[in-house]
C-alpha positions in Angstrom: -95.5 -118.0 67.8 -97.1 -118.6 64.7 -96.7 -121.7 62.1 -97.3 -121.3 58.3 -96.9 -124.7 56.3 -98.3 -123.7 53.1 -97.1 -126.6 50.4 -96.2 -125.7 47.3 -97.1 -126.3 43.6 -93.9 -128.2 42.2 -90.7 -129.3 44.2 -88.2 -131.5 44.0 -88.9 -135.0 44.9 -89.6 -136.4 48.1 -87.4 -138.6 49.8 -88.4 -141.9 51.8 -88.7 -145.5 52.3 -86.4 -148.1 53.3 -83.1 -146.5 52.4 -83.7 -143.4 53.7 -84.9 -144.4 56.7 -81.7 -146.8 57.1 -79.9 -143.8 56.3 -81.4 -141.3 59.0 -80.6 -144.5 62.0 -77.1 -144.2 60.4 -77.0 -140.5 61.1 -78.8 -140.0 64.3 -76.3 -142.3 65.9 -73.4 -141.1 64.2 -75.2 -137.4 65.8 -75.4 -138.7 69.2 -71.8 -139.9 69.2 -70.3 -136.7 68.7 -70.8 -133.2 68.9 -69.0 -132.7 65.6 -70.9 -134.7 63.9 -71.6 -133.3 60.9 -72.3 -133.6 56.9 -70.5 -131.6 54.7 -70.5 -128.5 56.1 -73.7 -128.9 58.2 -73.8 -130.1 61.9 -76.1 -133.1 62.4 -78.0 -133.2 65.5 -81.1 -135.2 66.2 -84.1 -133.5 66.6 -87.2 -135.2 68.8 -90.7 -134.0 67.9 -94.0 -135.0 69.3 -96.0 -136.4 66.4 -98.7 -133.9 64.9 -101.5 -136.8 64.7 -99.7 -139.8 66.6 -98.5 -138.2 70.1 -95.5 -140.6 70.0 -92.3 -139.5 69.5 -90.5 -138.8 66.4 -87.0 -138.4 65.2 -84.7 -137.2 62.4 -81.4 -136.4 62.2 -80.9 -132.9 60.8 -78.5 -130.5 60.0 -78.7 -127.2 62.1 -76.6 -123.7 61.7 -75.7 -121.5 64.8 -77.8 -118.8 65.4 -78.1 -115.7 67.4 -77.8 -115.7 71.4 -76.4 -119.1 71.2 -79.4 -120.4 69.6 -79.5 -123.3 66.3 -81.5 -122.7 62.8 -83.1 -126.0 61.3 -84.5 -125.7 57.8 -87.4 -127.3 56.8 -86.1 -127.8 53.2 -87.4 -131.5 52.5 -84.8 -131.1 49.8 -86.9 -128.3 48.0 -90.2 -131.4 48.2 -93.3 -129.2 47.3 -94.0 -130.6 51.1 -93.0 -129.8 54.0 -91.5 -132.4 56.2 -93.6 -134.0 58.7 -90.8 -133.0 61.4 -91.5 -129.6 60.5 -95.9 -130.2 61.1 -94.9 -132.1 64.5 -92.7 -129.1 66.0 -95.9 -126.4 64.5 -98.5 -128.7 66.3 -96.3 -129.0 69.3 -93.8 -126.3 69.2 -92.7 -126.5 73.2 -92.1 -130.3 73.4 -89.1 -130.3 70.9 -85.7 -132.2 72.1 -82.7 -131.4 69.9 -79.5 -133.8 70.9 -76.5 -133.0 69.9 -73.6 -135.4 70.4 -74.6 -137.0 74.1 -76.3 -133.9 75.3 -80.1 -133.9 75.4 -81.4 -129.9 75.4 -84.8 -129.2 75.3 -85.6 -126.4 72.8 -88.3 -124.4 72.1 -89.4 -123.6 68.2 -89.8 -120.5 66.6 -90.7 -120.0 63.0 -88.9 -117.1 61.3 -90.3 -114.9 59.3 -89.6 -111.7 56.7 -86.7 -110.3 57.2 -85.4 -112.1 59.9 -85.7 -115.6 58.2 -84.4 -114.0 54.9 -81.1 -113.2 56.6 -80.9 -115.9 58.6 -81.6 -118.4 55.5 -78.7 -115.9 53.2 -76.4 -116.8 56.7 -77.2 -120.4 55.7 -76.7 -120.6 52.0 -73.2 -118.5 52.3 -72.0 -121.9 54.8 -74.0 -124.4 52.6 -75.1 -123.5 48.9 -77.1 -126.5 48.1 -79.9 -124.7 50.6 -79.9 -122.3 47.9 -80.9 -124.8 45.4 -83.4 -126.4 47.5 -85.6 -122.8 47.0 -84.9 -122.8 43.3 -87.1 -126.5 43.4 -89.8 -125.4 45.1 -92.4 -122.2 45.0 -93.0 -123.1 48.6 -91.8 -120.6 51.1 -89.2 -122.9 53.0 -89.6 -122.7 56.9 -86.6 -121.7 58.9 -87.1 -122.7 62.4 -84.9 -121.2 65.4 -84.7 -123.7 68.8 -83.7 -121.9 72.0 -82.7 -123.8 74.9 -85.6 -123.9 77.4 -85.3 -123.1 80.9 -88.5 -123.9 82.3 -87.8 -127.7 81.5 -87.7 -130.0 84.1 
């Protein structure tokens, strides 16, 4: 499994701070409530990282697609930031330690970036079922990281 996080030139802003992090407690319980949850026409889960730098544990609420063999896509869009998101630097440092809740079921995941042709369909999947993802590459010359979780099985 390889990571790239290459950040980009220009992007659009950045979001953080108070209200956004208000916001993401909003969604990450309104995530855990019910498996439906969802924004627009994305699902909302909640996705629990092990921190790149920290070791603690992190989480954000974000949207996920379904994706092949019963697996779910995540896009590290950062709403086309030049940046990554720091989610997305937690699951590259620690790729096998990834929890991803959805409604009350905890599944532990593991992370795979995509890449060439198998991230360029599976982000065109994504942009037919939610166009602003399109926009989000139009911001940015960054390459934006599609990550696919599988469930793992080796979990205890």
């Amino acid at each position: 499994m390889s990571f790239e996080a290459h950040g980009g030139t220009r992007g659009g802003r950045s979001t953080g701070g108070p209200l956004v992090r208000l916001a993401n407690k909003f969604m990450a319980r309104r995530a855990r409530r019910s498996a439906s949850a969802s924004l627009g026409p994305m699902k909302i889960a909640v996705l629990t990282t092990v921190g790149a730098k920290s070791g603690q544990p992190r989480e954000n609420p974000v949207g996920w697609f379904p994706g092949t063999d019963g697996s779910w896509l995540i896009v590290a869009s950062a709403n086309g930031a030049k940046n990554n998101p720091a989610w997305f630097h937690n699951i590259a440092a620690h790729p096998d330690e990834v929890t991803l809740e959805i409604g009350p079921r905890k599944i532990p995941v593991r992370a795979e970036q995509l890449h060439g042709a198998e991230r360029e369909a599976a982000l065109r999947s994504i942009v037919e079922s939610a166009p602003q993802f399109g926009g989000y590459t139009e911001k940015t010359d960054r390459v934006i990281p599609v990550i696919r979780l599988t469930e793992r099985t080796d979990a205890p």
